[in-house]
C-alpha positions in Angstrom: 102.2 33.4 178.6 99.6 30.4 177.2 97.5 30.8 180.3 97.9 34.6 180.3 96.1 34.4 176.6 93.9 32.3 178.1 92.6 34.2 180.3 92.2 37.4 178.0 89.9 35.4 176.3 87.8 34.5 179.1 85.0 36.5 179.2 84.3 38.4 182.9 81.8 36.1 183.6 83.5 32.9 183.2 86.6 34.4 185.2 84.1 35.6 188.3 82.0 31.9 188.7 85.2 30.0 190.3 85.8 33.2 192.6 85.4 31.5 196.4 86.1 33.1 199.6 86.6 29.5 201.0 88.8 28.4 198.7 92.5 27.9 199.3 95.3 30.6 200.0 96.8 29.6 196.2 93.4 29.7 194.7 92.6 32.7 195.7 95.8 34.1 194.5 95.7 32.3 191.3 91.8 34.0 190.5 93.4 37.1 191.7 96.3 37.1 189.1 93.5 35.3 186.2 91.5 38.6 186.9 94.2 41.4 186.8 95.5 39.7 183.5 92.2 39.8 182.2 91.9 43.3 183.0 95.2 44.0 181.3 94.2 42.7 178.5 96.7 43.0 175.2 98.8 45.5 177.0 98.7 47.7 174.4 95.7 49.9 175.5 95.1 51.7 178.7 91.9 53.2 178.0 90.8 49.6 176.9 92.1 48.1 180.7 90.5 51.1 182.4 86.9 50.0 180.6 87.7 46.3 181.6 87.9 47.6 185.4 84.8 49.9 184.8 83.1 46.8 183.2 83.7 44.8 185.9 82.4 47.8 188.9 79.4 47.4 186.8 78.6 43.9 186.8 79.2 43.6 190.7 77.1 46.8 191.5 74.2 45.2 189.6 74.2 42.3 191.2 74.0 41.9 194.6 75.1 38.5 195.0 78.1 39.0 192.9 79.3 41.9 194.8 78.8 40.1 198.3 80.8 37.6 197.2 83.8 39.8 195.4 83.5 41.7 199.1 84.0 38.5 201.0 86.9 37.2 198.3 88.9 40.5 198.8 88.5 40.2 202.3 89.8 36.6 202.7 93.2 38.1 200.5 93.9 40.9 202.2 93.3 39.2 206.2 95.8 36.2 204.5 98.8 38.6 203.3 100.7 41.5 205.2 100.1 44.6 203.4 102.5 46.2 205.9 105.5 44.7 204.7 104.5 45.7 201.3 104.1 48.9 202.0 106.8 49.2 203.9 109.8 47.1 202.6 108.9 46.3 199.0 111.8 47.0 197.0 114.4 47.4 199.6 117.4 45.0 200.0 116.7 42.2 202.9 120.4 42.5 203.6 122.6 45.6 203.6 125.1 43.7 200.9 124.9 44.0 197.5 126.5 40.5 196.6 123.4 39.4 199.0 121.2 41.3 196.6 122.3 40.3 193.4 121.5 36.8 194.6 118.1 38.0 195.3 117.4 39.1 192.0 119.0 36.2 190.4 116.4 34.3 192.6 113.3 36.6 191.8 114.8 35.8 187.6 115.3 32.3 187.5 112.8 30.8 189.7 109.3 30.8 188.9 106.5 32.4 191.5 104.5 30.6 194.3 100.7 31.4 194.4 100.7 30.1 197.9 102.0 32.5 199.7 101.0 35.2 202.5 104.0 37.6 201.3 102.2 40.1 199.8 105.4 41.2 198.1 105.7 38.5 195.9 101.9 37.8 195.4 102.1 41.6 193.9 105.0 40.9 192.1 103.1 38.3 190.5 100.3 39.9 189.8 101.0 43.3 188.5 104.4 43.1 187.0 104.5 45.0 184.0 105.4 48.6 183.2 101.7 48.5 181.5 99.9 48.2 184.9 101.3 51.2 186.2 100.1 53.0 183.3 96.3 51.4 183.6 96.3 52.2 187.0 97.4 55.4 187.2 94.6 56.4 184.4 91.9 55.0 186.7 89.8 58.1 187.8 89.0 59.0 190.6 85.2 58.6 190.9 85.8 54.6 189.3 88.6 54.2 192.1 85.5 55.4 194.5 83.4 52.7 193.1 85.7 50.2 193.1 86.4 50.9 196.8 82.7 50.8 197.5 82.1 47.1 195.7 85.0 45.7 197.0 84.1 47.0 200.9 80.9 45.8 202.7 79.0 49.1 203.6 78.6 48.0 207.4 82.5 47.4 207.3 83.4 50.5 205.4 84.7 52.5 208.6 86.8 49.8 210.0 88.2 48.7 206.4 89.5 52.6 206.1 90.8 51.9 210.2 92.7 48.6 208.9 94.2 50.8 206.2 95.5 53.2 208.3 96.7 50.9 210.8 98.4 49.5 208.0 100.1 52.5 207.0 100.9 53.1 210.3 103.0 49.9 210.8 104.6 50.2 207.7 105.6 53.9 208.6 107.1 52.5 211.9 109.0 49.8 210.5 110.6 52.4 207.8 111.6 54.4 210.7 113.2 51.2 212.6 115.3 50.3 209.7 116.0 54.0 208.9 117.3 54.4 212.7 119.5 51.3 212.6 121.2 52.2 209.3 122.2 55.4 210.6 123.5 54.0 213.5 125.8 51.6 211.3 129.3 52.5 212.4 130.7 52.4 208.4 127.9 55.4 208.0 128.2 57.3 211.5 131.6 58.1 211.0 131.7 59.4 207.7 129.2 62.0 208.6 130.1 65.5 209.0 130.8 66.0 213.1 127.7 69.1 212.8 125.4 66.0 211.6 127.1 63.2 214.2 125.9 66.0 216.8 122.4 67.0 215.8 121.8 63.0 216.3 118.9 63.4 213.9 118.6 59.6 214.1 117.8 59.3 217.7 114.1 60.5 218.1 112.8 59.3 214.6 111.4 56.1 216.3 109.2 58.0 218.5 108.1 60.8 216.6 106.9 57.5 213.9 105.2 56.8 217.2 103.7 59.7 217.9 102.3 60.2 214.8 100.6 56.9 214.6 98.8 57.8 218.1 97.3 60.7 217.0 96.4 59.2 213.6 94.6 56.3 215.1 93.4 58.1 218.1 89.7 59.0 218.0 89.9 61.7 219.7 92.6 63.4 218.0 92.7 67.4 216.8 93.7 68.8 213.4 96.2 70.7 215.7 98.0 68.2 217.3 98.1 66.0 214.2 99.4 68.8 211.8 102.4 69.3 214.6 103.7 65.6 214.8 103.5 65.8 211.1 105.2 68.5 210.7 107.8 67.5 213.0 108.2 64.2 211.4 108.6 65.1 208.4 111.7 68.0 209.7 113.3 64.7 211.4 113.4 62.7 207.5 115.1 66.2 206.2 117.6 66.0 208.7 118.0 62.3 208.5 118.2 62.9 204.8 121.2 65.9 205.6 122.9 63.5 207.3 123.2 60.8 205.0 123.9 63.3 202.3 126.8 64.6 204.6 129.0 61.4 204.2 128.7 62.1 199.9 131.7 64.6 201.1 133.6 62.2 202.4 134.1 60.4 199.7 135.8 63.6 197.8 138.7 62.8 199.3 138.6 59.5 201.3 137.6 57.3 198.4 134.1 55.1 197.6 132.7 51.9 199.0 130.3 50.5 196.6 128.3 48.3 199.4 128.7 52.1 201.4 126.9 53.5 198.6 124.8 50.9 198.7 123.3 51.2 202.3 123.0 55.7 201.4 120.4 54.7 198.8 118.5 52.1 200.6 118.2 54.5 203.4 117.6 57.7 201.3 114.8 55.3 199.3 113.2 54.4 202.7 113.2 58.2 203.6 111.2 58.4 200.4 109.4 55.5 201.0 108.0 57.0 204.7 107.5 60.4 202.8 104.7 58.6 200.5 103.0 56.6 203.2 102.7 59.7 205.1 100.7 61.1 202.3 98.6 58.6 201.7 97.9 58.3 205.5 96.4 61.6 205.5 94.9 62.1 202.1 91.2 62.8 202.1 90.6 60.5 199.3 92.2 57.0 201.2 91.6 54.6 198.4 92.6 57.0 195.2 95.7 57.8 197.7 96.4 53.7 197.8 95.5 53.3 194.1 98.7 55.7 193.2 100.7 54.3 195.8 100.3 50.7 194.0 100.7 52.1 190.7 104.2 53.2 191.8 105.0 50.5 193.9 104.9 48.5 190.5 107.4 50.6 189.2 109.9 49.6 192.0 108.7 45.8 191.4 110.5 46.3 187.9 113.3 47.9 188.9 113.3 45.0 192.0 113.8 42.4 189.4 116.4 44.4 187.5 120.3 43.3 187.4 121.0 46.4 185.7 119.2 49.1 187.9 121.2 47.3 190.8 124.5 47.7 189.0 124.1 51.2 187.9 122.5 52.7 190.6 125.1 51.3 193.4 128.4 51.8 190.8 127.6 55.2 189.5 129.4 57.1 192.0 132.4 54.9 192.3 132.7 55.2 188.1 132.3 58.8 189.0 135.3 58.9 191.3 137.0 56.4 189.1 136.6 59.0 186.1 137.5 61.6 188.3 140.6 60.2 189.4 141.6 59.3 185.7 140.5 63.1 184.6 143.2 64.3 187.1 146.0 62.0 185.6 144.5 62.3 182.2 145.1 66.1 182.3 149.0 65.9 182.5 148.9 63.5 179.4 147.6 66.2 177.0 150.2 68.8 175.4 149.1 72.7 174.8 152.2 74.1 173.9 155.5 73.5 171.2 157.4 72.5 174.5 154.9 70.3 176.1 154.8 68.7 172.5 158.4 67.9 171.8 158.9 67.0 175.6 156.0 64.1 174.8 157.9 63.3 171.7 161.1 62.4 174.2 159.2 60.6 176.6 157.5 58.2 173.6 160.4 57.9 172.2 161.6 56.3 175.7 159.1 54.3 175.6 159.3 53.4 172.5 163.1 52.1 173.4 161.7 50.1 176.2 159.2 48.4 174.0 162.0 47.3 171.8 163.8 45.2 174.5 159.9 43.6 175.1 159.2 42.7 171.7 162.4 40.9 171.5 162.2 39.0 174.8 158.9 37.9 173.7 160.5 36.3 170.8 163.1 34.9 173.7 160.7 33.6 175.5 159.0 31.5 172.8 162.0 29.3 172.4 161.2 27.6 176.2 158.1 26.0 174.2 156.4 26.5 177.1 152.3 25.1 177.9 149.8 27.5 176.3 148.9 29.3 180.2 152.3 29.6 181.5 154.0 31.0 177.8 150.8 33.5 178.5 151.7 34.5 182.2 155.5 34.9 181.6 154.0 37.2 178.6 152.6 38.8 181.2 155.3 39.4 183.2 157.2 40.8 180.4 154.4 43.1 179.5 154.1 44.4 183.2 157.5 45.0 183.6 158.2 46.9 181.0 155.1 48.8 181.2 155.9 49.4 184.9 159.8 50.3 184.0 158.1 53.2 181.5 156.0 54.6 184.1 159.6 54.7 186.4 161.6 56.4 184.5 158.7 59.0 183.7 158.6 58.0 179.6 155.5 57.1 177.8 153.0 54.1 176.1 150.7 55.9 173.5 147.8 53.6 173.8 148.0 53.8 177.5 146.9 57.3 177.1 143.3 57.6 176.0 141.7 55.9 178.4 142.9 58.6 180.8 142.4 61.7 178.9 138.9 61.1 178.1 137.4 62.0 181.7 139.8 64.9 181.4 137.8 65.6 178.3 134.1 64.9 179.4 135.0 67.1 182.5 135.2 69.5 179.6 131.6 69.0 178.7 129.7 70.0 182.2 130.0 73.5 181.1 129.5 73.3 177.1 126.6 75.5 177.4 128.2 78.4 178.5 129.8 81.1 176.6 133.0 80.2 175.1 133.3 77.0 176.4 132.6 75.1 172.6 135.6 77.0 171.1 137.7 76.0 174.3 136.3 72.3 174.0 137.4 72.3 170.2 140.9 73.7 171.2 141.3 70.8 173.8 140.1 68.2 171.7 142.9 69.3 169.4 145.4 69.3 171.5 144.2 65.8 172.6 144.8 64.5 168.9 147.7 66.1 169.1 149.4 64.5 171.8 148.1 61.0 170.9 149.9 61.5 167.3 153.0 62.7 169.4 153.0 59.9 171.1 152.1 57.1 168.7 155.0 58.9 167.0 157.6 58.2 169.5 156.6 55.2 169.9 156.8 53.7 166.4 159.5 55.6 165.0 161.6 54.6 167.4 160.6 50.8 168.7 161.6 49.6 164.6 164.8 51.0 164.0 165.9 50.0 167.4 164.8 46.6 167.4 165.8 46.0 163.6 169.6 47.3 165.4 169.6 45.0 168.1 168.5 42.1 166.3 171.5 42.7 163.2 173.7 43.0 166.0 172.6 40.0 167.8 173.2 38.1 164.7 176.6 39.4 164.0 177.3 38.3 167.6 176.1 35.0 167.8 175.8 33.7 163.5 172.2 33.6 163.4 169.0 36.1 163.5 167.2 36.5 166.5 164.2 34.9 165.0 163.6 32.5 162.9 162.5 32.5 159.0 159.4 30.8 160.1 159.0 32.8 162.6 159.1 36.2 160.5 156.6 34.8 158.1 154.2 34.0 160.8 154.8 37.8 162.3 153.7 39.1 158.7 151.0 36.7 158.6 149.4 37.1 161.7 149.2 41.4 160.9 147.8 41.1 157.8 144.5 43.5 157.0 142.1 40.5 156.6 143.8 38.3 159.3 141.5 39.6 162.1 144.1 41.8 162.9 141.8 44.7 162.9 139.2 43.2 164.9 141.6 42.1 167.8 143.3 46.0 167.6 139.4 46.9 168.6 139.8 44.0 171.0 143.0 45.4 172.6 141.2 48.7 173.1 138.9 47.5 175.2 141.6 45.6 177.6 143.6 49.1 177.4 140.1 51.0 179.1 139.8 48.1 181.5 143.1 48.8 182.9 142.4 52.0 183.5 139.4 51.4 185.6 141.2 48.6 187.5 143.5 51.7 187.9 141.0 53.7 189.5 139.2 51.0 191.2 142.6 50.1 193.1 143.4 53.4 193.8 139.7 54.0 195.7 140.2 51.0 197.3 143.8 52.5 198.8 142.4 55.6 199.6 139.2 54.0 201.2 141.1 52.0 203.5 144.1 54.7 204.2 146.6 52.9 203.5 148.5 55.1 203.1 148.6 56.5 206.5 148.5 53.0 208.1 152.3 52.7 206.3 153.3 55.8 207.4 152.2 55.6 211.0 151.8 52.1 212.2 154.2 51.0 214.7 154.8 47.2 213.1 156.1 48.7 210.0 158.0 51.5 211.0 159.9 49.8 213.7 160.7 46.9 210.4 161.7 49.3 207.6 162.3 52.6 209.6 159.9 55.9 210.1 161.7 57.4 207.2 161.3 54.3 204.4 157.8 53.9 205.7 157.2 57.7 204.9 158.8 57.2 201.5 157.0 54.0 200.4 153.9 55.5 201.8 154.3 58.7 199.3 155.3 56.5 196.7 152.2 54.2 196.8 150.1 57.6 197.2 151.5 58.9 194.0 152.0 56.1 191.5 149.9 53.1 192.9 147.4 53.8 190.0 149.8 53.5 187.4 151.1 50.8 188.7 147.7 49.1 188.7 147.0 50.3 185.2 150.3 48.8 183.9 150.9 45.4 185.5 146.8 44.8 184.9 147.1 45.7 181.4 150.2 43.5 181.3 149.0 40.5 182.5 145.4 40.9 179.9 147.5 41.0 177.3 149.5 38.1 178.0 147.1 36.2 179.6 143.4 37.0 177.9 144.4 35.5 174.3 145.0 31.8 176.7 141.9 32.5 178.4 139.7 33.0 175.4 142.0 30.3 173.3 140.9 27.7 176.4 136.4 28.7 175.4 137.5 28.8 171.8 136.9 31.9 171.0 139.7 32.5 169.0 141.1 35.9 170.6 143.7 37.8 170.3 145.6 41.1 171.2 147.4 43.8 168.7 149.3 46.5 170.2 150.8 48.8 167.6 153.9 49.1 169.5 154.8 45.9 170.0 153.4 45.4 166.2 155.7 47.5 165.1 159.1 46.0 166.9 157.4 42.5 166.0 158.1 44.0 161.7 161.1 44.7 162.5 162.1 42.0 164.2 160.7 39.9 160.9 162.3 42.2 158.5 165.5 41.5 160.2 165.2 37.9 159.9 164.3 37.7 156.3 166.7 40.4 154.9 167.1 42.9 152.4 164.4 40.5 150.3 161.6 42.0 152.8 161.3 44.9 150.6 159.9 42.9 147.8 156.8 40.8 149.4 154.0 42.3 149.1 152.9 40.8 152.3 155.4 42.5 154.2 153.8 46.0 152.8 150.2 44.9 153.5 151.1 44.4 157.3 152.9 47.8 157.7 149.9 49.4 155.8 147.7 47.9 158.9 150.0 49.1 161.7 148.3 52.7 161.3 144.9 51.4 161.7 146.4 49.0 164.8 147.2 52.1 166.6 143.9 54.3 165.7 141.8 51.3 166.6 143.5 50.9 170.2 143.3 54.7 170.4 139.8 55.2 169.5 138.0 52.1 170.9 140.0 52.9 174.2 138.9 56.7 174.3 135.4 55.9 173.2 135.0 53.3 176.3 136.2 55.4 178.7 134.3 58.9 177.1 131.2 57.4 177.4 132.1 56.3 180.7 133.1 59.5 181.6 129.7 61.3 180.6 127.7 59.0 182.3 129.6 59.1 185.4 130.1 63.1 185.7 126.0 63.2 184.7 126.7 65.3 181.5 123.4 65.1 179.8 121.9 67.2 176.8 125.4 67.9 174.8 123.9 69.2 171.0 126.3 67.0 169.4 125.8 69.1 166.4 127.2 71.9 167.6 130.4 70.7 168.2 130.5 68.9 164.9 130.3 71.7 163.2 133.0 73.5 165.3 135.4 70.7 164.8 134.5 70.8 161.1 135.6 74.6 160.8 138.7 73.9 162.8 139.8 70.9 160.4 138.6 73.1 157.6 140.7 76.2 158.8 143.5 74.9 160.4 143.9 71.1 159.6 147.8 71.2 160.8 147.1 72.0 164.2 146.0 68.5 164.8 149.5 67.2 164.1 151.7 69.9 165.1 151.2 72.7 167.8 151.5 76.2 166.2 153.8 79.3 167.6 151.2 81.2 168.8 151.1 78.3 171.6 154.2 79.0 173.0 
């Protein structure tokens, strides 16, 4: 950046004495780089940068000597790089793996750039790498583009310069096809296409009409004719190779998502793109406006080249997408419409809630092993998975497991806001959302204390002494206190509840990716261990409830594991779940008596339990909504309007949030 400011306040002159044709491959680059950043200037102003570049046509079109040399400089930099390879693979992954990728960009990040190179992708890179040169050069018109062609060309050279840029363009049209062709050839791609598209072979002949094209291009004896049909038929073969890659998005509807899949669609739709944009500027009357636009865009993929993010969301959007729709689809069954849904969620939290009781108190069991901080977290763990796996069993429910689910189900909602009626129904499903979570948090509380405060007075009947200790209890109360951070880690617990429910749909992709589920039910290995008919029930099992099963023993193991983990780094995290919060009260309240009633402690911590279970609601919910949105594209939502609408409904009929109405039934 020194140097940079440096060079701004150079004047043009003192920046064009050094420039030497004869000088060395880095000098050359390094006057190269000195004069585009003194042509960008401050970076604030475009009009200012296109002035510099006017200012600097000027000088070199006054004086002869000046533009001979400029003429001679430019030609030494452009014979010493290949422009075909930035024109034709700039931006594109070397490799067709992501991980291979990432690495890249964590290269192009960390380490700093070398001047002396002939890779004219990373001397551009250096050179014009801001969002601000795209903007200067795309304001350039087009009679100071002209002029800036004309000093930079030797007048006697003109016709062969334009003849090395089209040869150039050419190549780089060629190679695009090459790596188009072997990408669609890649087995992983070929058969996921539709069998129409597998026997059009679209692929086959893209090579050769590349080919042909660059023959009559270059050919001096070519006619408008001839040209305009191997255009025209080149550009049909990218719409069909285009089809055909667009053809295996249908396959993942139902066979699941590879993100490194995904991965090698884009880079060969991009390419597609890419050939699409040489083409024009191959035959555009005005060649070096034509190459000026082409750079100015090309700038725009250098950013997004060096970008972690634009790697991450562009290759995981459609596997959140399918991750959201699978949720959406189990979400749905979580949300109650009607007085029976309602009550029948009631039972099944109140199952769960039982459950949870038995948990909270082998937890306390557990503790008196005194084992090392990572293994009294993993048999936590444990614990915490199998219970949470034994609810999903016998068909009962975990409140907080819920919204992470329902919210696709509820984005899904907002694709078709706009149309008529649709608010009202939104509102009417948002309610019965609300509903069902304060059904559930219900059953889950109201049952986990009075069952745990049961089995712990009966324990200590049985056997003389509470099933916790004094000390114990007091730490319970202490630890759930308002101003404890207990508030902060509910948040916290939110977040592990939304992550389970991706690793939920991330492992049930992967299943469905690989078929599993017909490679149990059919291969010959296991069905001649375990029987045709055992296979075939395993196999429906896995099919039906592997996502749950993922969510649960995932969202186990975080919550026994992730306070250790964060405890090891100091960060001094930790997990409230308002169930287990709950059966943890009682559990104290048992241990210390009747006497409970009167700390005022003991009242501060049940006064947080409420805000326990809205924070791992909401922060859970909110996660995966915003997930949702992103991943099912739902863009332009007036978030007023449906304020409003949920205003009038709590306004008009504040009950139905808590309680379904007759009219439901």
């Amino acid at each position: 950046m020194k140097k940079r400011a440096e060079n701004n306040a150079k004047t043009l002159t003192q920046l064009l004495t050094p420039i030497d044709p004869k000088a060395s491959l880095a000098q050359r680059n390094l006057q190269l780089i000195a004069l585009l950043d003194w042509v960008r200037g401050d970076g604030e102003s475009v009009e200012g940068a296109a002035e510099r570049v006017n200012e600097l046509v000027t000088m070199a079109e006054q004086s002869p000597v000046l533009r001979e040399r400029l003429q001679l400089w430019w030609q030494a930099i452009t014979q010493s790089v290949d422009i075909t390879m930035l024109l034709a693979d700039f931006g594109f992954a070397q490799r067709t793996s992501m991980l291979s990728e990432l690495a890249e960009r964590l290269r192009y990040k960390l380490l700093p750039n070398n001047p002396d190179t002939i890779d004219a992708s990373e001397l551009f890179m250096a050179a014009l790498y801001s969002e601000f040169d795209a903007r200067w050069l795309g304001a350039l018109d087009d009679d100071l583009i002209n002029r800036l062609s004309d000093v930079l060309t030797p007048p006697h050279e003109a016709t062969d310069g334009a003849t090395r840029w089209q040869h150039a363009l050419a190549d780089a049209i060629t190679y695009c096809a090459g790596n188009i062709l072997a990408t669609g050839f890649a087995p992983e791609l070929r058969l996921r296409m539709t069998q129409e598209m597998r026997d059009a072979q679209p692929f086959h002949e893209l090579v050769s009409d590349a080919e042909s094209l660059r023959v009559e291009v270059l050919h001096p004896l070519r006619t408008s004719n001839r040209l305009d049909a191997t255009v025209a038929r080149l550009r049909d073969r990218l719409d069909a190779c285009r089809n055909a890659a667009n053809s295996v998005y249908t396959h993942f509807e139902d066979n699941g998502i590879s993100v490194g899949l995904v991965f090698r669609i884009r880079q060969l739709r991009a390419r597609i793109l890419r050939v699409r944009e040489l083409l024009e500027c191959l035959l555009s009357p005005k060649p070096a406006v034509a190459a000026t636009r082409l750079m100015a865009r090309l700038v725009g993929v250098s950013r997004e080249r060096r970008s972690l993010r634009a790697l991450f969301m562009a290759n995981s959007s459609l596997l959140a997408a399918k991750v959201a729709e699978r949720n959406a689809e189990t979400g749905s069954h979580y949300i109650t419409r009607t007085p029976s849904e309602y009550f029948s969620m009631v039972k099944k939290a109140a199952g769960g809630g039982l459950v949870m009781a038995f948990t909270t108190l082998i937890k306390f069991w557990l503790y008196s092993f005194a084992f090392s901080a990572f293994w009294g977290g993993f048999w936590a763990g444990v614990n915490y998975a199998t219970s949470f796996v034994l609810v999903q069993l016998f068909h009962f429910t975990v409140a907080t497991k819920q919204p992470a689910m329902t919210a696709p189900a509820m984005a899904a909602k907002l694709k078709d806001i706009e149309s008529e009626g649709t608010e009202e129904a939104f509102v009417d499903e948002v309610t019965h959302l609300v509903r069902s979570q304060v059904a559930a948090i219900l059953g889950n509380v109201l049952i986990v204390f009075p069952a745990v405060l049961g089995i712990t007075i009966l324990l200590a009947k049985l056997f003389g002494h509470s099933a916790i200790s004094e000390k114990e209890a007091l730490h319970v109360i202490d630890t759930l206190k308002p101003w404890g951070g207990s508030l902060l880690f509910a948040a916290f617990t939110g977040v592990l509840l939304f992550t389970s429910s991706i690793l939920a749909g991330w492992v049930e992709n992967w299943f469905v990716l690989h078929r599993l589920d017909a490679a149990i039910h059919y291969n010959p290995r296991i069905t001649r261990a375990i029987g045709a008919v055992r296979a075939t029930r395993i196999s429906r099992f896995l099919r039906g409830n592997l996502s749950g099963l993922a969510a649960n023993i995932s969202l186990g193991f975080m919550l026994g594991l992730v306070p250790v983990i964060a405890a090891f780094f100091g960060l001094g995290l930790d997990v409230r779940h308002v169930t287990l919060s709950t059966g943890q009260m009682a559990a104290a309240a048992s241990a210390l008596g009747p006497e409970v009633i009167h700390m005022p402690a003991f009242w501060w911590s049940m006064a947080t339990l409420p805000f326990i279970g809205a924070l791992n609601v909401l922060v859970s919910f909110y996660l995966a909504f915003r997930l949702a949105l992103r991943a099912q594209n739902v863009t332009g939502v007036e978030r007023s309007r449906i304020a409003r609408a949920l205003r009038k409904r709590i306004f008009h009929s504040p009950l139905s949030f808590f309680a379904p109405s007759r009219s439901n039934v």
